[in-house]
N, C-alpha and C positions, 0 to 999 in steps of 0.2 A: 476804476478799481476801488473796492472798500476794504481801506485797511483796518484791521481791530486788532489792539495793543491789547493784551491781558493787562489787569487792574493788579493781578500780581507778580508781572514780571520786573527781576531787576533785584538788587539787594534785599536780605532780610535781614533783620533785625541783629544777629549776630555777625554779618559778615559785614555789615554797616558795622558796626560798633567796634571792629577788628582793625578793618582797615583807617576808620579817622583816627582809632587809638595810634595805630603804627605811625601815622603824618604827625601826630601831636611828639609822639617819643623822640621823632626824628629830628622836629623844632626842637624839642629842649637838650635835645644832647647837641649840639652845635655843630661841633667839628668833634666829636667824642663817635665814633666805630658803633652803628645798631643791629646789632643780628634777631634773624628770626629762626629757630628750630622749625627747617623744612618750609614750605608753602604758607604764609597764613591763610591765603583762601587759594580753590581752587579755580584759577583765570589767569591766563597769560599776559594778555594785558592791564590786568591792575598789580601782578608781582614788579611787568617792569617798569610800569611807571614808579612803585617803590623802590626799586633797585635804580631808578634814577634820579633819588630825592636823597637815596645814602643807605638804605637797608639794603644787609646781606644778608643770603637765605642759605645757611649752613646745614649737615644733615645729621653732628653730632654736636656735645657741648666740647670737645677736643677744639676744634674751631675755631671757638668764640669765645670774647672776656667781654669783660664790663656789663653792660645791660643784653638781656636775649628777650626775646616777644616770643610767646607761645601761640599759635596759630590756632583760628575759630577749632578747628576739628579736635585740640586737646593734645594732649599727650600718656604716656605709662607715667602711673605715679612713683613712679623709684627714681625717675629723673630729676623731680625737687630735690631729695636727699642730697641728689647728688652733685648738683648745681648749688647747692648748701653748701658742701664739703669746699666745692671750688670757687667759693666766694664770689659765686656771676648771681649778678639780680637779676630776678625773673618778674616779669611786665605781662602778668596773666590776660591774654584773651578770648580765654578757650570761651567758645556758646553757653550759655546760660542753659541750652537745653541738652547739649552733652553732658556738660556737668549733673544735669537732674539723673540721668540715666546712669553714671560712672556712681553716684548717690546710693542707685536703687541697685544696681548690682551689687554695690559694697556691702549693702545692709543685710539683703537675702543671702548674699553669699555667707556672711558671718551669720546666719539664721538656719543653717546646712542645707541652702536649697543647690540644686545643681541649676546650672544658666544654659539657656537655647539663646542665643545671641542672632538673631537673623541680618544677614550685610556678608560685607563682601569681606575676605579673609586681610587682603591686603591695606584694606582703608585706612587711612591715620584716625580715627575716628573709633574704627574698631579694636585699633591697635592699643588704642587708650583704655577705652572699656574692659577690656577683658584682662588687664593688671586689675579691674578689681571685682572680678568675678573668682578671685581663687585657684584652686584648680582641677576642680567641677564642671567643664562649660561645654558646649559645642558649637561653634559659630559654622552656617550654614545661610545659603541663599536660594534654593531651587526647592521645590517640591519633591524632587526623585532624590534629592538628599536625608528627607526624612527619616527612614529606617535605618541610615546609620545614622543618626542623632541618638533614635530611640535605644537602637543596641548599647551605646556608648554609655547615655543614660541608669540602663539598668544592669552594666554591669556595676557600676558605682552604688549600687546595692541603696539608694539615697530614696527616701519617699515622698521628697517635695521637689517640686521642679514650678521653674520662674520663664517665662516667654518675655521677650523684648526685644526691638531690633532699634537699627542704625537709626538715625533720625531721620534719614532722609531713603528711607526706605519705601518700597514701594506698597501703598494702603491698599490696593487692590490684593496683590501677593500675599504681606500680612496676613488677611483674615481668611485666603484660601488655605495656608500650612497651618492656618491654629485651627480650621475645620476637619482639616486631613490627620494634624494629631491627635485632636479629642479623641476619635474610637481607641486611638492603638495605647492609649494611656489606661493605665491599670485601676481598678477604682478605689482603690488605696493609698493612690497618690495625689497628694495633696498640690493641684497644680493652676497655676495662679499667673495670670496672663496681665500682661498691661502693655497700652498697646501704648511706646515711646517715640512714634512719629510726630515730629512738630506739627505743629499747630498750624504754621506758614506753610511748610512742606504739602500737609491733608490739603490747602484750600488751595493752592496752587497747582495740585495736581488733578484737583475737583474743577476746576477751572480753565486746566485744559483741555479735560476733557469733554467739556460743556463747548466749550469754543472749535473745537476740531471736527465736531458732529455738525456745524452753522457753514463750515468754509471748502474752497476747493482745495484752497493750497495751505499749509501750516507749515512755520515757520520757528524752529527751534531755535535761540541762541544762548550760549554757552561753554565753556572749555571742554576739552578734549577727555580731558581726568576727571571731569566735576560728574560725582555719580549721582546726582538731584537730576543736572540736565538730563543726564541718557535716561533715566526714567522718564521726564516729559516727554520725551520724543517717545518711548514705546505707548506712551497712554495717547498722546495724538496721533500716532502710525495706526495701534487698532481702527479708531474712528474717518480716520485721512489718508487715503493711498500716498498722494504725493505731500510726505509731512519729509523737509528738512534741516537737517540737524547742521547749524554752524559755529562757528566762534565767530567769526568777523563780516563782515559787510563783504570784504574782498572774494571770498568763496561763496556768494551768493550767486548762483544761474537761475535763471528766469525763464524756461523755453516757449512755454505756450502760453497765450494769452487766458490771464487769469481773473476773475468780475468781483471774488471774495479772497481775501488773505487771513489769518490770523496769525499772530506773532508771541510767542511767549518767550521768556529768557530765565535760564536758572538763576539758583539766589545767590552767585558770586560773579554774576553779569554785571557791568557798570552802567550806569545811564546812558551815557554816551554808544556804546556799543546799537543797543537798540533806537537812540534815534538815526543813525547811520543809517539803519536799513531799513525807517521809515522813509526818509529822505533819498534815498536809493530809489524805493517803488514808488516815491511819488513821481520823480520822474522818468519814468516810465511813459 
């Protein structure tokens, strides 16, 4: 059997930088209480190995005193204030590339553009965003959602309109709804598109799907919540009938004898995770 590890699976640069922040916070507060506002990343197994070193993942600042960690996906910016008020320090480690995006909505927004926010309604990520799009926006994830965007849009009587999605949104999707809205957009409107998918996110999912067209079986690992993973798995499902989506090694079934594998893991997968389930199929 040929196993091939994607070169991109496993942390990115943000949920790396999140979680060694969190272990470092953890060493220097001793015996001093660490909270984190919600998840810092999406993975089950690397929250409890943090909740086994001394962080608690609380889901207001009610909760929590002394130091809070802000998790890669960000937060609404009214919570600083507020966390201001309540004299809890805050230990930012929102994504560099959320923050770019919470940036560009803030500015357009203060520039009267109204916001298309593409992601998922619920995400902590979008839930971030869109405290600083105003309240001009329409966050929206499907194709057949478009025409209520657009309605929404023009009733706001506004003549500038801003496209941008989650960061880990899916690059394929993206540029089908920004092709499906060009027509129905009015030519008077001044509409101004920037496509906010990370950089890791694009190559990663370019990557699977390069890989899943090469193999019999594909092999997705990742958390259950993590919305990067469930997007690799539809981009190698297209390409790979039998493409599998897991979190751990333990829910790996194996039925029929397989000659090629390919393996990729979202970006809040640990190391460890995927060499489990190299070491699984090697013995085989």
């Amino acid at each position: 059997m040929e196993i091939i590890v994607g070169k991109t699976a496993g942390f990115c640069y943000g949920v790396k930088r999140a979680v060694e922040g969190a272990a470092q916070e953890i060493e220097k507060a001793k015996e001093e209480p660490i909270y984190c506002l919600g998840e810092i990343v999406h993975n089950r197994q690397v929250i409890e190995k943090l909740q086994g070193l001394g962080i608690k993942c609380v889901e207001t600042l009610e909760e929590a005193e002394g130091t809070v960690l802000i998790r890669a996906h960000g937060i609404p910016k009214e919570i600083y204030d507020i966390a201001k008020e309540m004299k809890i320090t805050i230990q930012d480690y929102t994504c560099p590339n959320v923050l770019k995006v919470q940036n560009i909505a803030e500015e357009f927004s203060q520039n009267d553009y109204f916001i298309f926010l593409l992601g998922a309604k619920s995400h902590p990520e979008n839930i971030g965003t869109l405290s600083h799009c105003g309240k001009d926006y329409s966050i929206f994830e499907k194709e057949d959602e478009i025409s209520k965007a657009i309605e929404e849009f023009e009733k706001s009587k506004k003549k500038k309109l801003l496209l941008i999605s989650q960061t880990t949104f899916s690059l394929e999707r993206f540029y089908k709804i920004k092709e499906k809205l060009q027509p129905l957009i009015k030519k008077d409107v001044d509409f101004v598109v920037k496509n906010t998918i990370c950089r890791t996110t694009e190559l990663r999912q370019k990557e699977t799907d390069e890989l899943s067209k090469k193999v019999d079986t594909m092999i997705i690992i990742g958390g259950k919540n993590s919305s990067n993973t469930k997007k690799l798995y539809e981009v190698a499902k297209n390409n790979c009938k039998n493409t599998i989506l897991i979190e751990t090694v333990q829910e790996l079934e194996i039925k029929a004898p397989i000659e090629k594998v390919g393996i990729m893991a979202g970006a809040s997968t640990p190391k460890e995770s995927i060499e489990e389930v190299v070491e699984f199929l090697d013995q085989l």
